[in-house]
N, C-alpha and C positions, 0 to 999 in steps of 0.2 A: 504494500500500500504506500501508494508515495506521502510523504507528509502533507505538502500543499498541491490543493488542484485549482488549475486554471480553466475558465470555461467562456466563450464570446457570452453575454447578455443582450437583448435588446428593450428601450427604451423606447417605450412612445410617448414622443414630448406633447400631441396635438391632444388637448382632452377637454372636453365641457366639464368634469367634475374638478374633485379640489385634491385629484391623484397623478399620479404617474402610473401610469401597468407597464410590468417587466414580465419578459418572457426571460426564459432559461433552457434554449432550444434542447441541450444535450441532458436534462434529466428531465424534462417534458415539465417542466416548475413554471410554475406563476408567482409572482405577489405586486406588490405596488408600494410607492411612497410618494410624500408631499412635496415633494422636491426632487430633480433629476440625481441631487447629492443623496438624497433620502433612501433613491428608489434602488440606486448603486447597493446602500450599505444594506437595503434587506434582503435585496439576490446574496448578497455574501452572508445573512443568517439564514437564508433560506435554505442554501446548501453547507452549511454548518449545522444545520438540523435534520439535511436528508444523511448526513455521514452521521449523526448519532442515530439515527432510527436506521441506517444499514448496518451498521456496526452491530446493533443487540440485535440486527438478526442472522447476524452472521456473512455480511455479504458486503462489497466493496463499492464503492464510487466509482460511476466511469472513468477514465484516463482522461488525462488534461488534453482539453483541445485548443489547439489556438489559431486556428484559422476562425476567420470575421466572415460572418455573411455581410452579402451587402445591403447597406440600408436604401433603404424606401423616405421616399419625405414624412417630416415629421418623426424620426426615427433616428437614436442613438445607439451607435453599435460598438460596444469596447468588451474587453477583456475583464475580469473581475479574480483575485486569486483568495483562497480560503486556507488557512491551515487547519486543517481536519484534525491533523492530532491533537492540537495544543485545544479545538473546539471540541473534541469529544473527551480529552480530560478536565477542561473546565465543567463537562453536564457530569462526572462523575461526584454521585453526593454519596456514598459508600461513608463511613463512619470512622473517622482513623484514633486512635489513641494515644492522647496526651496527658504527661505528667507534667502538671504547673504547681508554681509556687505563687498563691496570694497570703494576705496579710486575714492574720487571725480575726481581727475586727470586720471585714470585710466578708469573710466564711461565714460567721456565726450569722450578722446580720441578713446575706443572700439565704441562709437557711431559714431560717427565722422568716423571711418573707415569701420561701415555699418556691424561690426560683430554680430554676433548671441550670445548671450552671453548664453544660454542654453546648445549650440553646444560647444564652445569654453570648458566651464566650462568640461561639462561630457568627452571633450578629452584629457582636460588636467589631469582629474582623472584615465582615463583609460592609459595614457603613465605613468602618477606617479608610478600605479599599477604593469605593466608593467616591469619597471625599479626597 
């Protein structure tokens, strides 16, 4: 499985509503965004979510292609690249085991107010991240 795949997208810029529609010829994908920058970065989750739902089931992403069809008016046609591994270990939520050290004042009272200290911890890394 290669790490990143590259695949043409295409873009119709011409729309009465308040989208973009993206086509994803080589895994027959659709989605849309609110902007031509928008509609780019959801083809790139779009197939960062076909590699995690091939992946549990056991099967691979096509091969990069990087040949362009040609566009039509109204129509943007570029390349788009996804790292599939590094997106199908970010969807791993698998449960890992840590030994931490906090301050005793700070144990008694998250016990005391009946918190998950698992839960707490991994949200307080994911808002740090975040931010």
């Amino acid at each position: 499985m290669e790490d990143t795949v590259v695949y043409p997208i295409v873009v119709h810029t011409r729309t009465d509503d308040d989208y973009y529609f993206v086509e994803i010829p080589v895994i027959n994908g659709m989605t849309q965004g609110e902007s031509v920058a928008d509609a780019i970065e959801m083809a790139r989750e779009y197939i960062g979510e076909m590699a995690v739902d091939f992946a549990h089931d056991g099967q691979e992403l096509p091969e990069s292609v990087y040949t362009l069809p040609e566009a039509k008016e109204d129509e943007v046609v570029t390349l788009v690249d996804v790292n599939i591994k590094e997106y199908i270990a970010l969807s791993d939520n698998r449960p890992v085991k840590k030994t931490l050290t906090i301050p005793y004042a700070i144990d008694r009272m998250g016990r005391e107010a009946g918190l998950n200290f698992s839960q707490t911890l991994a949200e307080a890394i994911q808002e740090k991240i975040q931010n």
